[in-house]
C-alpha positions, 0 to 999 in steps of 0.5 A, a space after each residue: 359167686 361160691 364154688 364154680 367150676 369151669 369147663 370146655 364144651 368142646 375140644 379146648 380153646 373155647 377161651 376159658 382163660 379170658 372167662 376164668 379171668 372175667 369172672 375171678 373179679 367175684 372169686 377169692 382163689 383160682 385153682 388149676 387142677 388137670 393137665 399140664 403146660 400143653 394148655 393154653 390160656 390167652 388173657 388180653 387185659 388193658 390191651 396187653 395180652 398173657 399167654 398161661 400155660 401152668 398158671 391160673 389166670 387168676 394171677 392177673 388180679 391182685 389179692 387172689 390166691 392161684 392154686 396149681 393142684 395135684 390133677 396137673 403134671 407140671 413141668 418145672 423149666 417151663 413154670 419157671 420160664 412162664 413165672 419170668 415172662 410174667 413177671 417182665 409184664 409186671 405181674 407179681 407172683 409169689 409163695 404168697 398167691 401161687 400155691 403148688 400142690 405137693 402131691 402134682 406130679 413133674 414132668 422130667 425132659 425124658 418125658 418130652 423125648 418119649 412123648 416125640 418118639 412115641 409120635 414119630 412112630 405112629 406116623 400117619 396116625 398121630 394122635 397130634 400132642 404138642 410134645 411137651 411129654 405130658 402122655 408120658 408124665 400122666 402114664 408115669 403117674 398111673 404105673 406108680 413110678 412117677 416123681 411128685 413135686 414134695 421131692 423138690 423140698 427133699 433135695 437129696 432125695 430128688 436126686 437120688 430118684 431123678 438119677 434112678 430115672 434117667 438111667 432107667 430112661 435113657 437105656 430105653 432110649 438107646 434101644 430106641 436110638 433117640 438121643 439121650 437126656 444128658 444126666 449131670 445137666 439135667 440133675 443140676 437144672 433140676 435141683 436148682 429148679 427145685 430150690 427156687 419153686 420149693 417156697 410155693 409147695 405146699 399141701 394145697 388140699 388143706 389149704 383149699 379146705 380151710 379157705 371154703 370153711 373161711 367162706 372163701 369163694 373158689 373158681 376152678 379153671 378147665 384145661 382143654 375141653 370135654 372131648 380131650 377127656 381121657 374117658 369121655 373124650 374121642 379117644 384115641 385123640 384125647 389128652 391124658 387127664 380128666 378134663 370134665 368137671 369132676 376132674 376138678 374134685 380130683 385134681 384138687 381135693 375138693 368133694 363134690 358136694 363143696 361144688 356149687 355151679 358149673 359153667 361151659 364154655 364153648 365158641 360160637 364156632 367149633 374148633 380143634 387143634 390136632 387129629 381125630 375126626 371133626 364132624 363139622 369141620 369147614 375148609 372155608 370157615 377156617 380159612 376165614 378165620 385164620 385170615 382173620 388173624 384168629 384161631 392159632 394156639 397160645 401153646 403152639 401156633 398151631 392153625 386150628 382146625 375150624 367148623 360150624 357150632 355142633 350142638 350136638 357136642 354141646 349138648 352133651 357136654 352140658 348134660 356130662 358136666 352138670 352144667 348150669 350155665 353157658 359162655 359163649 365166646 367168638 361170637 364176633 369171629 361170625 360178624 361176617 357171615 351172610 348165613 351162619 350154619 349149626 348142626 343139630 344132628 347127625 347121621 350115622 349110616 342111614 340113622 339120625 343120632 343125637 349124641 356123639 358116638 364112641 369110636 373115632 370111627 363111627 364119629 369120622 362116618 357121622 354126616 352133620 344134620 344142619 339148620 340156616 341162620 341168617 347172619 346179622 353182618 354186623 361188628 359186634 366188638 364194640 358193643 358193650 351191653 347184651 341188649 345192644 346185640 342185633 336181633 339175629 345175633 340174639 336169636 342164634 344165641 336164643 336157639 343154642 340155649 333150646 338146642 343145648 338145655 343151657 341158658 347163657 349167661 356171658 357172651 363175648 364179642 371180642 378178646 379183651 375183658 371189657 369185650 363180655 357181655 352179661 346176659 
């Protein structure tokens, strides 16, 4: 398999978690190495179903090494409480196969206080986070004043600069009138943190570098998608890291030349979750799916917001990324249909567009060019080989590749592993 690198063509949720998990069968280390516990990965394997939000998905498998790298802000209660819940799942994790890299960046509860306040004052031009103070770390992380996981091996030190911070913060705080982090609770939650996660911390870099010279397969897993990408996203309404796939160089140390493929993954479909505009957007497609039992988020329960598949978003995706290759996820979620919609273009103010454009405004006054489908109405979750699929189904998949310049290669028909088909 070599290096591959996995990214969302979308905005998140396209379920690169039960991709990452399908394909680490052929990897040897699994590495995260953008965002922080707002992710969310959904793995349903032997009909038990995973929720990860900081760790790989890789840790499902024995004998793989999951790397948290130094791309992600990570909270260290919430790892803790995500270590525990797998581990009453029967999943084995320790210093031995998950690895923390000792230059990832914490997340501190003042984190998650300032990431609410800031929300609650834009009022009805929230940006939608999941509150987890993800923002805040990364903008920490930039103004050089943020607090690296190497200080959880330094106990004395890590006190020192957390007690620094929380006064610092919690005068902030009280300008604000938000409730301040109580300091002695949190400097004792912390430290005890910091001694049972200081085992996994280590140079992960390094360890990266030897295990490629070893002849080690690696496997990057995406965290959100392409269009939460702090740069290439549709800002405002982004997340605070690089969610593209040379946010996987970055976040972990790895150089490009050591990337050998990247794949995208997107839905049959198009989802996102909070504000920002959504040109495909479809109050029916969503209530269809949601009654369905489908499309809520692993992180917050959220309903996600649904629409038709935009090649338009897709397409550039796959140019931005370098992608080799698509998986196609939820193509079951469209069983149903008797017509099946895709965009294809937009219009913006009179003129045909093939791309997404810039501003948040100029993508919310796109008008979607669309093409008709005819629906295969046919439960696809119980079928096991790609040659199985209906010809309809088949033919939609055949016009995303003409429409995206990317060739499937897995495509799913249902949340299980055994639910993936190879093309």
């Amino acid at each position: 398999m070599s290096n591959t690198v996995i990214v969302g063509a979308q905005w998140g949720d396209e379920g690169k978690g039960k991709i990452v998990d399908y394909l680490t069968e052929g990897a040897d280390v699994v590495v995260r190495a953008a965002g922080g516990n707002n992710a969310g990965h959904t793995v349903i394997s032997g009909g038990t179903k995973y929720i990860l939000h900081l760790i790989p998905s890789g840790i499902l498998w024995k004998d793989k090494v999951c790397v948290i790298g130094n791309g992600v802000v990570m909270d260290p209660i919430g790892l803790l409480e995500e270590m525990a819940k797998l581990r009453g799942q029967g999943v084995s994790i320790t210093p031995e196969n998950l690895l923390i890299s000792e230059t990832a960046h914490l997340v501190m509860p003042y984190h998650r206080g300032l990431d609410k306040a800031r929300e609650a004052k834009r009022g009805d031009k929230k940006i939608g986070t999941t509150g987890r103070g993800i923002g805040p770390a990364y903008a920490d992380k930039v103004e050089r004043d943020g607090l690296r996981t190497v200080l959880m091996t330094q106990p004395e030190i890590f006190e020192e600069e957390l007690r620094d911070r929380l006064a610092r913060h919690n005068a902030t705080f009280a300008e604000l009138g938000v409730d301040l982090v109580p300091v002695e609770e949190t400097v004792k939650v912390m430290l005890e943190a910091a001694r049972t996660l200081a085992p996994h911390i280590t140079n992960t870099t390094v360890y990266l570098h030897e295990a490629i010279k070893a002849g080690k397969n690696l496997l990057f897993e995406g965290a959100q998608g392409t269009y939460l990408d702090i740069d290439h996203g549709t800002y405002p309404f982004v997340t605070s890291s690089n969610t593209t796939s040379g946010g996987a160089c970055t976040g972990s140390g790895v150089p490009p030349r050591m990337i050998d493929k990247v794949v995208a993954v997107g839905k049959a479909y198009t989802t996102r979750v909070g504000s920002g505009p959504f040109v495909t957007e479809n109050d029916d497609i969503g209530d269809m799916l949601h009654n369905m039992g489908r499309e809520f988020g692993a992180t917050t329960g959220r309903a996600r917001r649904c629409g038709w598949l935009d090649a338009v978003l897709v397409r550039y995706a796959v140019m931005l990324n370098g992608a080799d290759e698509l998986a196609i996820t939820n193509l079951d979620g469209l069983d149903g249909l008797d017509t099946i919609q895709i965009c294809t273009a937009y219009t913006l103010r009179g003129k045909t567009i093939h791309y997404p454009p810039s501003t948040a405004a100029d993508l919310a006054a796109c008008v979607p060019v669309y093409e008709t489908h005819q629906g295969w109405k046919q439960d696809l979750s119980g079928i096991k080989k790609f040659s199985d699929l209906p010809p309809l189904a088949k033919a939609y998949l055949k016009r995303m590749e003409e429409l995206t310049g990317a060739r499937i290669s897995l495509v799913g028909v249902g949340p299980d592993r055994e639910q993936t088909l190879i093309v």
